[in-house]
N, C-alpha and C positions, 0 to 999 in steps of 0.2 A: 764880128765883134759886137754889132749892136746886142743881138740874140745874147751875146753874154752877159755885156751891160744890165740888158732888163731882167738875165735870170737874177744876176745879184741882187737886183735894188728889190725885183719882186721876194726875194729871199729876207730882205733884212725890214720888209713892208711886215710881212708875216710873222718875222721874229717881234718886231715892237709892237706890233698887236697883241701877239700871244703873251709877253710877259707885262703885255698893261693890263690884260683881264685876268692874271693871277695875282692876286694884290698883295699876297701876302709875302710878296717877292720883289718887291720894290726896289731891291737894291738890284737886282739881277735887268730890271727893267728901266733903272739909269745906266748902267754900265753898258747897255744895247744900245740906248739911246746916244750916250756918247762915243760909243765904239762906231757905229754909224756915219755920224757926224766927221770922224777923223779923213786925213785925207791919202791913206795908205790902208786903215784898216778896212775903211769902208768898202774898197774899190776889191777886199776879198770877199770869197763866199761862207757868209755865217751859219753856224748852227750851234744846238745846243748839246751837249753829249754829258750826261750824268749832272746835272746843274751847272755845267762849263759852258760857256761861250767861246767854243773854237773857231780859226779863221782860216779859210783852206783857200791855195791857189788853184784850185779846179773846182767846177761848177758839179759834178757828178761824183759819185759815191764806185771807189774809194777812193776818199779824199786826202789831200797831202796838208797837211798842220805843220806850223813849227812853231807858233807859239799861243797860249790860249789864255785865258780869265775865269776865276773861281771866284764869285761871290761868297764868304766866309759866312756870312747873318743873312737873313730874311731881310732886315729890315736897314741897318745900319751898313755904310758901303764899304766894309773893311773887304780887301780882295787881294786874294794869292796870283802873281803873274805867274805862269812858267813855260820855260821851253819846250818842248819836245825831246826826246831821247828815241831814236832812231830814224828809220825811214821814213816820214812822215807821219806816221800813226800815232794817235792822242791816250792810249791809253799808260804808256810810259813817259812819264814827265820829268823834269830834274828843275824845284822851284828856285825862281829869282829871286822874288822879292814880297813882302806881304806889303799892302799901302793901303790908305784911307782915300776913298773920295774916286767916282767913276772917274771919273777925270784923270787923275794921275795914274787909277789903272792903263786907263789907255795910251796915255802918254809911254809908261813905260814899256808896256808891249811892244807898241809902235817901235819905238829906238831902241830893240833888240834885233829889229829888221836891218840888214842893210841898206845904203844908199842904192835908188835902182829897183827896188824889190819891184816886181811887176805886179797888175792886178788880176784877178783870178782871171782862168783861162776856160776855154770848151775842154772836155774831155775828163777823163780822170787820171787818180797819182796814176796807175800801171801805165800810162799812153807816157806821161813824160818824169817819169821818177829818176831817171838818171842825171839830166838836166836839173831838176829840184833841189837833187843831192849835191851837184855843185856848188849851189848858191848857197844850199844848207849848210855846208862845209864853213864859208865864211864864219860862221857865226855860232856852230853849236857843235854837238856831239851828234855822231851818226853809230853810234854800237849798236851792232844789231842785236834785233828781240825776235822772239818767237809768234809776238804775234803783232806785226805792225798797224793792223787794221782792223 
């Protein structure tokens, strides 16, 4: 579990690095900063996929998502939340909500999660996507797509 712990934290070390030295992204590099900071989000493994900040319960590619953050501006922290739409995979989304201000981005991410949500894990989605799917069941849509990953 430590080996987990430190992939994350070294994961979300390199995210707020990398989007402090893009400056022209400042909003994508508060909404890391405070996705970080949370005490659910943090505890997953971040990355970025198309200017997204997605949150995955496994530390290894392919990864399982259920809900991600879209910085709208460069500059200004307008952000799109949204769920996920199938097995995990980020590239079909079904949006929540647009909000101003990292902060209540993450806040509302966050409390789309269930109570319980666990923090990311060893292995990837294919090792526990069945298990995923359950949890994921709580709280969203599972239709499948042709390309989950």
């Amino acid at each position: 579990m430590i080996a987990t712990v430190e992939a994350v934290q070294a994961q979300w070390d390199a995210l707020v690095d990398e989007t402090a030295s893009q400056g022209a992204l400042l909003s994508l590099h508060a909404l890391t900063v405070k996705a970080r900071a949370h005490t659910v989000l943090g505890q997953l493994y971040p990355f970025l996929s198309v200017g997204r900040l997605c949150f995955s319960r496994c530390i290894e590619f392919p990864f399982y998502v259920d809900v991600l953050i879209t910085p709208l501006d460069a500059l200004e922290e307008n952000y799109l939340v949204d769920k996920t739409v199938g097995q995990g995979g980020w590239a079909d989304t079904m949006p929540v909500k647009r909000v101003r201000g990292a902060a209540a981005a993450t806040l509302l991410a966050a409390s789309l999660l269930p109570v319980g949500y666990e923090p990311a894990r060893p292995g990837n989605a294919d090792q526990s996507r069945d298990e995923f799917n359950q949890v994921a069941r709580l709280f969203r849509e599972l239709t499948p797509c042709s390309q989950d990953h």
